[in-house]
N, C-alpha and C positions, 0 to 999 in steps of 0.2 A: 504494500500500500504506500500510500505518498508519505516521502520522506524529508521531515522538517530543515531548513536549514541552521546547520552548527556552527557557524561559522560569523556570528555577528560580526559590526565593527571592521567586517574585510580589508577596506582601506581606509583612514583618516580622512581623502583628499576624494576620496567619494563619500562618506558622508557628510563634510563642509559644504559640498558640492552640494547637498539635497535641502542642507539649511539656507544654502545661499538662496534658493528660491525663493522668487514674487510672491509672498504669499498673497497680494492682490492680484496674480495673473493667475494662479492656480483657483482663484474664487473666480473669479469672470471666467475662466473655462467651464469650470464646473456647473454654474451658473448658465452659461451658453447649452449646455448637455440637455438640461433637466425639461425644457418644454418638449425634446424631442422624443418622451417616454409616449410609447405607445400605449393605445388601450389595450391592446392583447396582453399585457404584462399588470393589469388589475384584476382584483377577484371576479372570478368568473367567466372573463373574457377567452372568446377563443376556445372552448370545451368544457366549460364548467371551472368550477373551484376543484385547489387543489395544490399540493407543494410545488414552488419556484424556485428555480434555480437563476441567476443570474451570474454571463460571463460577459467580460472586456477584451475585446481583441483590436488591433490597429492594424485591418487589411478589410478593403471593400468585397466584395463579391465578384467574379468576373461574371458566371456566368451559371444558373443551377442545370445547366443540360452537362448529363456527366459527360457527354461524348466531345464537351467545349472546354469544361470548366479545369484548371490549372492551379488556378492561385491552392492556398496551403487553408483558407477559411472555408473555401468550396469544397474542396475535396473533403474536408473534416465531412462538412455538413453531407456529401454524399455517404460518408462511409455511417452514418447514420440514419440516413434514409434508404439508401437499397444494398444489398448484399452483393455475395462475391463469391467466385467458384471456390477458393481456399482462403483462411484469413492467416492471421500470425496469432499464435499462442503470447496473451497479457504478460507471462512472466519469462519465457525463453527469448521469445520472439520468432520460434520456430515453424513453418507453414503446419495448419491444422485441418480438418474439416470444417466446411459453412456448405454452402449449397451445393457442394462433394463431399459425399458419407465415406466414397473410399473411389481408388483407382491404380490404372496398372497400367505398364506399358509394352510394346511388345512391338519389331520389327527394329530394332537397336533402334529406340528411342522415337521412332517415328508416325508412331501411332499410340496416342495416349485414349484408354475410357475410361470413364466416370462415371461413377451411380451416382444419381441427383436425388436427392431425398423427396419423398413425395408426402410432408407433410406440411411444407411450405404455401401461405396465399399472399396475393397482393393485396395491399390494402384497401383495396376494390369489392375483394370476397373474391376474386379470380383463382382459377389455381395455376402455379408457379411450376413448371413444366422445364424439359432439356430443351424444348423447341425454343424459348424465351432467354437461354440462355446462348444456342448455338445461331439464335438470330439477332443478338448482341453484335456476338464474333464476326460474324458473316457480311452484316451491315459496315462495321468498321474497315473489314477486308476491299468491299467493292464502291462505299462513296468516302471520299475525299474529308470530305468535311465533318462524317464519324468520327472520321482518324485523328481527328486534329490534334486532342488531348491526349491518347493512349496509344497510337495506331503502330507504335514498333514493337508491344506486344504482341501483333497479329501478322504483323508482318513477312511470317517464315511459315506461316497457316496457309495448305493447299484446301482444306478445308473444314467445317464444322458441323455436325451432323446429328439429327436431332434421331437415335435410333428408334427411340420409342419416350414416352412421357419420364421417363429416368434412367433414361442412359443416354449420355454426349459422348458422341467420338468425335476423336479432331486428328485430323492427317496434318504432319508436318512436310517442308521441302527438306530439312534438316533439321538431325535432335536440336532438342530446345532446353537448359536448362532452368527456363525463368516459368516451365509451365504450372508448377507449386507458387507463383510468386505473380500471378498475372492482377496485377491492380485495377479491375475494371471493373465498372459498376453495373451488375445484367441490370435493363431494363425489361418493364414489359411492351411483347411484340405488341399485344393489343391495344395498347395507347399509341405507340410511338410509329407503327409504321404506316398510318397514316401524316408523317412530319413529310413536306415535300422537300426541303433544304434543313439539313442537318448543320452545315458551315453556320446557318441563321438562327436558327429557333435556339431561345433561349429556356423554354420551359419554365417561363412564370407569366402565363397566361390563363389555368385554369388551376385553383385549387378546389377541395386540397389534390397535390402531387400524389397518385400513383407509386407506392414505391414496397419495399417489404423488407425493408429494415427494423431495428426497436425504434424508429418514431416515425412521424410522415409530418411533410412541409402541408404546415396549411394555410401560410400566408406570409405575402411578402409585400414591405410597405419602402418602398426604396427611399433610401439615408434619413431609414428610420429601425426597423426592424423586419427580422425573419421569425416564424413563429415553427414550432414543431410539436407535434402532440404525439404522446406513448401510445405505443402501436399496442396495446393490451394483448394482443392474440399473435405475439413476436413468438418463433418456435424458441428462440432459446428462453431465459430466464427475463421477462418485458421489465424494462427498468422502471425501477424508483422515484424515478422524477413525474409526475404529470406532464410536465409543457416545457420546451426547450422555446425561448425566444432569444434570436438575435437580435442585439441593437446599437444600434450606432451610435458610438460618442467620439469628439475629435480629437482630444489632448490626453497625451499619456498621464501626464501631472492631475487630469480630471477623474481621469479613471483612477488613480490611488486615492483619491480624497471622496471618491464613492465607494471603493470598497472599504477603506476608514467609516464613513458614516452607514456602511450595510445595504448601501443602494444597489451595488453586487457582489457576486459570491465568487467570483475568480477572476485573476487575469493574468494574464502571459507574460511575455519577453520585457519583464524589468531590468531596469539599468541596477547596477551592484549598490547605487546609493538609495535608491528605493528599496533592492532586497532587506539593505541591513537594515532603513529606517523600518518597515515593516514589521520585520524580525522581530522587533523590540513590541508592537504592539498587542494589546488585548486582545482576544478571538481570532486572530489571524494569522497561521501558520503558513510559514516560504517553503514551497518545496523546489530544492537545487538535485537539480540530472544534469549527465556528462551530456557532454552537446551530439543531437544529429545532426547539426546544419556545419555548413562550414562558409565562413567570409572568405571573401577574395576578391582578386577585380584581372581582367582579361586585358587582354594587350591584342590591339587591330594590327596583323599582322599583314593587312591588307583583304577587305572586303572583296568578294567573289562567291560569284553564281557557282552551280555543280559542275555548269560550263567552261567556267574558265570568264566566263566576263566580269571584268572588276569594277567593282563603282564605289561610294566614297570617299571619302580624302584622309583616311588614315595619313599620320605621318609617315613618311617613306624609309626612313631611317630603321622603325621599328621593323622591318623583315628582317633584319639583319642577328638573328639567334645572340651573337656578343654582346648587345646594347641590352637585349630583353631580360638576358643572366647578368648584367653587371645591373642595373636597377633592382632585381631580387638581393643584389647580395647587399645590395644599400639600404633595406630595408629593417629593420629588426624585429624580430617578432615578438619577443621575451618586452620589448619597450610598449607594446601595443597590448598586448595579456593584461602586464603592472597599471599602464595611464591611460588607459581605454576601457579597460573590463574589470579593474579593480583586483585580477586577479581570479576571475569565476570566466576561466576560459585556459585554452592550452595552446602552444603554438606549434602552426599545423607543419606538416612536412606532408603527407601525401594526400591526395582526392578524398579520397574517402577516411570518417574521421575515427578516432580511436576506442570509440565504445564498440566498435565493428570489429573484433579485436583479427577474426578468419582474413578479413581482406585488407585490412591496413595497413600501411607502407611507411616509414621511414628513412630518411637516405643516410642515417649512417652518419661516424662520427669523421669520415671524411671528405663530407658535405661540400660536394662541388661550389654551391651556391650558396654555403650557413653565411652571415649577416659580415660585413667585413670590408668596413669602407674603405681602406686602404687597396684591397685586392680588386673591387671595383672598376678605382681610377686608373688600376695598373691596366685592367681591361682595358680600357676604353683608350688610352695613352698606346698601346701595342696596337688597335685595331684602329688609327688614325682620325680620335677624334677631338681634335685639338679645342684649347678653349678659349676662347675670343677675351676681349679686354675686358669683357664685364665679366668674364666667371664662367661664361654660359657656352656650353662646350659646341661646335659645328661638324657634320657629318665630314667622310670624305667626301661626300658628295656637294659640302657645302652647304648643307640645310642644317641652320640654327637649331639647336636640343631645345623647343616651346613645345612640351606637351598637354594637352586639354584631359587632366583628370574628370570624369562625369561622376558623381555624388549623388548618391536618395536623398533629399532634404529631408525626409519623413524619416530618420533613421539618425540617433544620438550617437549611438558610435559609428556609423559609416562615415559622417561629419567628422567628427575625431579624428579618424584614421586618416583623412583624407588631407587633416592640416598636418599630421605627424609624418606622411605620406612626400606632402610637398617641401617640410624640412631639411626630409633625410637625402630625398634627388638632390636637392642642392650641393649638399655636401659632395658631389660628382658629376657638377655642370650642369645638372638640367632641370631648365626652369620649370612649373607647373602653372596652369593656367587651371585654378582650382575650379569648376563648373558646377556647385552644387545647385540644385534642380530638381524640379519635380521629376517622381518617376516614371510619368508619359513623358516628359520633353526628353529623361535618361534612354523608354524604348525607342524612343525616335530619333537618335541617336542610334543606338544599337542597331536597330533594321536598317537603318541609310548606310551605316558605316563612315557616318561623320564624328566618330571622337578617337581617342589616341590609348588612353587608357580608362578599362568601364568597370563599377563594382557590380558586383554579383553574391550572391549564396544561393544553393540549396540543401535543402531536407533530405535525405539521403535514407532508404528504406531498408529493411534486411536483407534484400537482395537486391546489388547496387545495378543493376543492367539497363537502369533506364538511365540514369544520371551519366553512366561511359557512353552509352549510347548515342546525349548530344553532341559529340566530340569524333564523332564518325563524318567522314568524309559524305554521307550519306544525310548528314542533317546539315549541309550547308546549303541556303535557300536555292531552291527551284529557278526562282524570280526574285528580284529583289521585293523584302519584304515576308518572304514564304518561310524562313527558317525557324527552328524550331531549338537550334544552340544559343548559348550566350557568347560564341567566340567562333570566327573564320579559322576553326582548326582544323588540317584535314592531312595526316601521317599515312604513308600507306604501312608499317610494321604495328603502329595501333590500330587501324582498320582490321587488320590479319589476328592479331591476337584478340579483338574483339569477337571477330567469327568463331574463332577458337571455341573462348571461352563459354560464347552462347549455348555451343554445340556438346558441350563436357558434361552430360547431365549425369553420369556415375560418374565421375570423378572428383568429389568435392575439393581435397584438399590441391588438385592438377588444376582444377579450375580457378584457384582463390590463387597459387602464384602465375597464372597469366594475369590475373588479374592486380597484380601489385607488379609487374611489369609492365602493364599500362599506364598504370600512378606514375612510374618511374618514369616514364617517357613524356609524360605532361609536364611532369616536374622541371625536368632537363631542356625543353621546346620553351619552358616561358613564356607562353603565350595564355596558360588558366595556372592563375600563380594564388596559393592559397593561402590566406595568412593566420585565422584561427577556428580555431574551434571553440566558440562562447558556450558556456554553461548556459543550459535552460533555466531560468530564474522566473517564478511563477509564484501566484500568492491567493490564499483561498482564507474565508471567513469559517473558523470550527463550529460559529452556532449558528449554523447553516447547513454545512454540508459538515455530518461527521465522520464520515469515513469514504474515501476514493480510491480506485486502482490505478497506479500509477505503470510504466511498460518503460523496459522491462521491469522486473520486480527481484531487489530490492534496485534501487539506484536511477528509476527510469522520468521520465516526463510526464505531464498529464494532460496540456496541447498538443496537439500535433501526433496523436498516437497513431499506429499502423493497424487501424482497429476502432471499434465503439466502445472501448472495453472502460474508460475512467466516467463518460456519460453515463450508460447501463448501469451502472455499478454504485455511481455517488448516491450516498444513503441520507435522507434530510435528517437534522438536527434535529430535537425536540420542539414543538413550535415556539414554548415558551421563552424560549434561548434566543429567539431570530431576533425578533424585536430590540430597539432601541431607541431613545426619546431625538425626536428630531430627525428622523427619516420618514419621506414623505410615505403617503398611503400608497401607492404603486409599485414604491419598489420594494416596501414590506410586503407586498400581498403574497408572495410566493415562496417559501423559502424552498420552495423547488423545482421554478422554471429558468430554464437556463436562458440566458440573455445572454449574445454574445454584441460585443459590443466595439466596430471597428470604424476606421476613419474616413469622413467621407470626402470625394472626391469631387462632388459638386454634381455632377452628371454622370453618366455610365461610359468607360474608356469605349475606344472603338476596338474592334475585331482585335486589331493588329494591336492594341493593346494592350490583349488580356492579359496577359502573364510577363510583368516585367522581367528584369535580369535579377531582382529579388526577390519578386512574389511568389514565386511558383513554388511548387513541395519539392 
């Protein structure tokens, strides 16, 4: 279950940092939040009376069609509403049975079946069938715009077959090892294949949503709230909660001073000085997980189609592999951990981050690139790049070292980094042209391939094959604009040990070092450079919710899970406990509907939007 953080007091210079704040701007945010309570979040509303859960998250919605949706609050919110041919076990994190009781495979790996359990319905009263599942797969395989979100899970599928109402076969082109790991959300055929454009439909046109998870969406009031009600007749164990609503608030500083005053019951990605100040207070217990996500920022190595057509204005200098490793080595990461994160974060060395312990990479204590400004200069000094009068070093080619760092403004430590970032370049000629920016002005940058150097993270799942994935010569846009990576990377010996690895489906531990062999080649390329791995720092009210599943178990997360498993599970507090004087009636009503609660962007991004170079899982 969720585990407290021990660790009060983390840094001096983060908690100064959290006294230093306005406390008149923390009121006026907070203030700003409060008319935007929905009525689905008072007694009664939305399916009757009944315990409230309320959560705070800072990420809009991209989109509730699971076959669109990217960002890391959508996908939450699907894996809560429809189910999944295999899930991951809350405390291993191991694939288990959900809507496959069991299965086998037979033709070296090339034909997988599955008994589909046949006590599953939709929340229609429909019943939930292999057809609904292999007409999931099969839609994703033949339109374009199915694919958009999942579609390299399906990618190596010759085809999917609905044998009979509980049993799916699925033919491969080649073994598959991600078929226990396939992350897609089955819809039902009977709603959905009447959608004439998949690329379009957004799926919050008719509630309530169709779905057969432990809850079903039953209303959605844009940048304000999502509502979700307990699925009572869920085949597993129907959770605890009555009514799951999301809701929108805009300032992280607001959202602690609601869950201070009880207005919600959880929220996510705190900074170390909110952890600690937290930590300290009444009913509120922190819980600190080793990080799945990892920061970073990507280097334009030169924008280009699968064709070879290049567009953008990267700067020109950056192909040059010497310039991409002498900027890494100027970097320090140990400096960004201590004055960025307080120290509730780790410095990364390869892709994928170290709670993953099977595929994790390190390069070792004679670290081509470890931190080392001196070795840098010698770089760039041997590969002819002299430094002009003011400091600022020039290619041989003559092009001035001005590089255009892009920044999430929505994001306290990417800010950070990014002034710690521009310091440490200096110290080796090259100036920075800091860009911090909203996160559409950052993807529109990324898809044009107009910036120089771009931040990024993601979520990283128990089985890493989509996140190597983007970094396949095979995810660099179609067209401009079509891509599906954070970076113009394209290796053919990573492409080759990517097929490898796909293909290794009995061989676990043959498969986890190709795959730290392709860490290794990223690492070395400098083009997806990764700098930490921040602790999950999250904070929940005890007389609310008194007990949660946190994943893994002990040590794990309670956003962001690979699973429904911390929702289902969050047990309400006694009612008598929720209460406290001076929270309004709204956000008292429920101590057990979940409110999540993220930042709004004013209007809905477009298409090419959805998923920035940070939002995504």
């Amino acid at each position: 279950m969720a585990r407290s953080q021990d660790r009060p007091g983390r840094r001096a210079a983060a908690a100064l940092s959290a006294l230093k704040t306005s406390s008149a701007a923390v009121l006026a945010a907070a203030l700003a939040a409060l008319p935007a309570a929905p009525a689905a979040a008072s007694p009664g509303a939305g399916g009757g009376e009944g315990d409230t859960l309320t959560i705070a998250v800072s990420q809009p919605v991209d989109s509730l069609s699971p076959f669109l949706a990217q960002r890391l609050i959508s996908t939450n919110i699907h894996r809560l509403a429809y189910d999944y041919l295999t899930n991951y076990d809350p405390e291993t994190n191991e694939p288990i049975p959900a809507l496959a009781e069991s299965w086998e495979t037979t033709d070296e790996g090339r034909t997988w079946t599955f008994t589909i359990r046949d006590d599953v319905e939709w929340s229609d009263g429909e019943p939930l069938t292999a057809e609904d599942i292999a007409w999931t797969y099969t839609t994703m395989m033949e339109d374009e715009g199915a694919a958009t979100a999942n579609g390299n899970f399906v990618a190596n599928f010759e085809s999917a077959t609905a044998v009979d109402d509980t049993t799916l076969r699925i033919e491969l082109a080649e073994p598959q090892a991600t078929m226990l790991a396939l992350d897609i959300p089955i819809v039902p055929k009977h709603v959905w294949e009447d959608v004439e454009d998949f690329g379009a439909f957004n799926n919050d046109e008719d509630f309530p949503i169709v779905g057969s998870g432990p809850f079903v969406i039953t209303d959605h009031r844009p940048n304000q709230s999502i509502t979700l009600e307990a699925n009572e007749d869920y085949w597993r164990d129907p959770p605890k909660f009555d009514r799951l609503v999301f809701r929108y608030m805009p300032e992280k500083d607001a959202q602690v001073e609601a869950l201070r005053a009880g207005e919600v019951s959880f929220i996510a990605d705190l900074t170390p000085a909110q952890a600690d100040a937290l930590g300290e207070t009444e009913n509120i217990a922190v819980n600190e997980a080793t990080g799945k996500r990892f920061q970073a920022f990507t280097v334009n190595p030169g924008a280009r189609t699968q064709d070879g057509e290049e567009f953008g204005d990267g700067h020109p200098a950056l192909t040059d592999r010497v310039l991409r490793q002498a900027i890494m080595r100027a970097i320090d990461k140990n400096e960004i951990v201590e004055s960025v994160y307080g120290g509730y974060a780790e410095p990364a060395g390869g892709y994928i981050p170290a709670r993953y312990e099977d595929y994790h990479w390190e390069p070792g204590d004679d670290d081509p690139l470890g931190f080392d400004v001196e070795a840098a200069n010698e770089m760039l000094d041997e590969a002819g790049y002299e430094r002009g009068d003011d400091g600022v070093r020039v290619s041989p080619d003559g092009d001035r070292l001005e590089l255009r760092l892009h920044v999430h403004n929505d994001r306290p430590d990417y800010v950070a980094m990014g002034r710690l970032i521009d310091e440490r370049l200096a110290d080796i000629g090259i100036e920075i042209d800091n860009q911090t920016v909203d996160p559409g002005v950052l993807s529109d940058a990324l898809y044009n391939g107009t910036y120089d150097l771009i931040f990024t993270g993601w979520s990283v799942n128990p089985d890493p094959d989509y996140v190597l994935g983007i970094h396949t010569c095979d995810a660099l846009p179609v067209e401009r604009g079509t891509m599906r990576t954070d970076a113009y990377f394209c290796d053919e010996e990573y492409d080759r040990l990517y097929e490898q690895q796909l293909a290794n489906y009995d061989d676990p531990e043959g498969r986890a070092e190709q795959i730290r062999q392709m860490q290794e080649i990223l690492y070395e390329e400098a083009v997806v450079n990764v700098l930490t791995y921040a602790d999950v720092l999250e904070a929940y009210r005890t007389d609310q919710i008194s007990d949660i599943q946190v994943q893994p178990d002990p040590g794990g997360n309670i956003w962001g899970q690979d699973g429904h498993w911390a929702w289902t599970s969050a047990t309400p507090a006694e009612p008598a406990a929720a209460a406290g004087p001076g929270v309004p009636t709204w956000a008292l009503a429920g101590v057990g509907v979940l409110v999540l609660v993220a930042v709004v962007g004013g209007v809905v991004l477009l298409r090419r939007r959805s998923a920035t170079a940070e939002d995504r899982e």
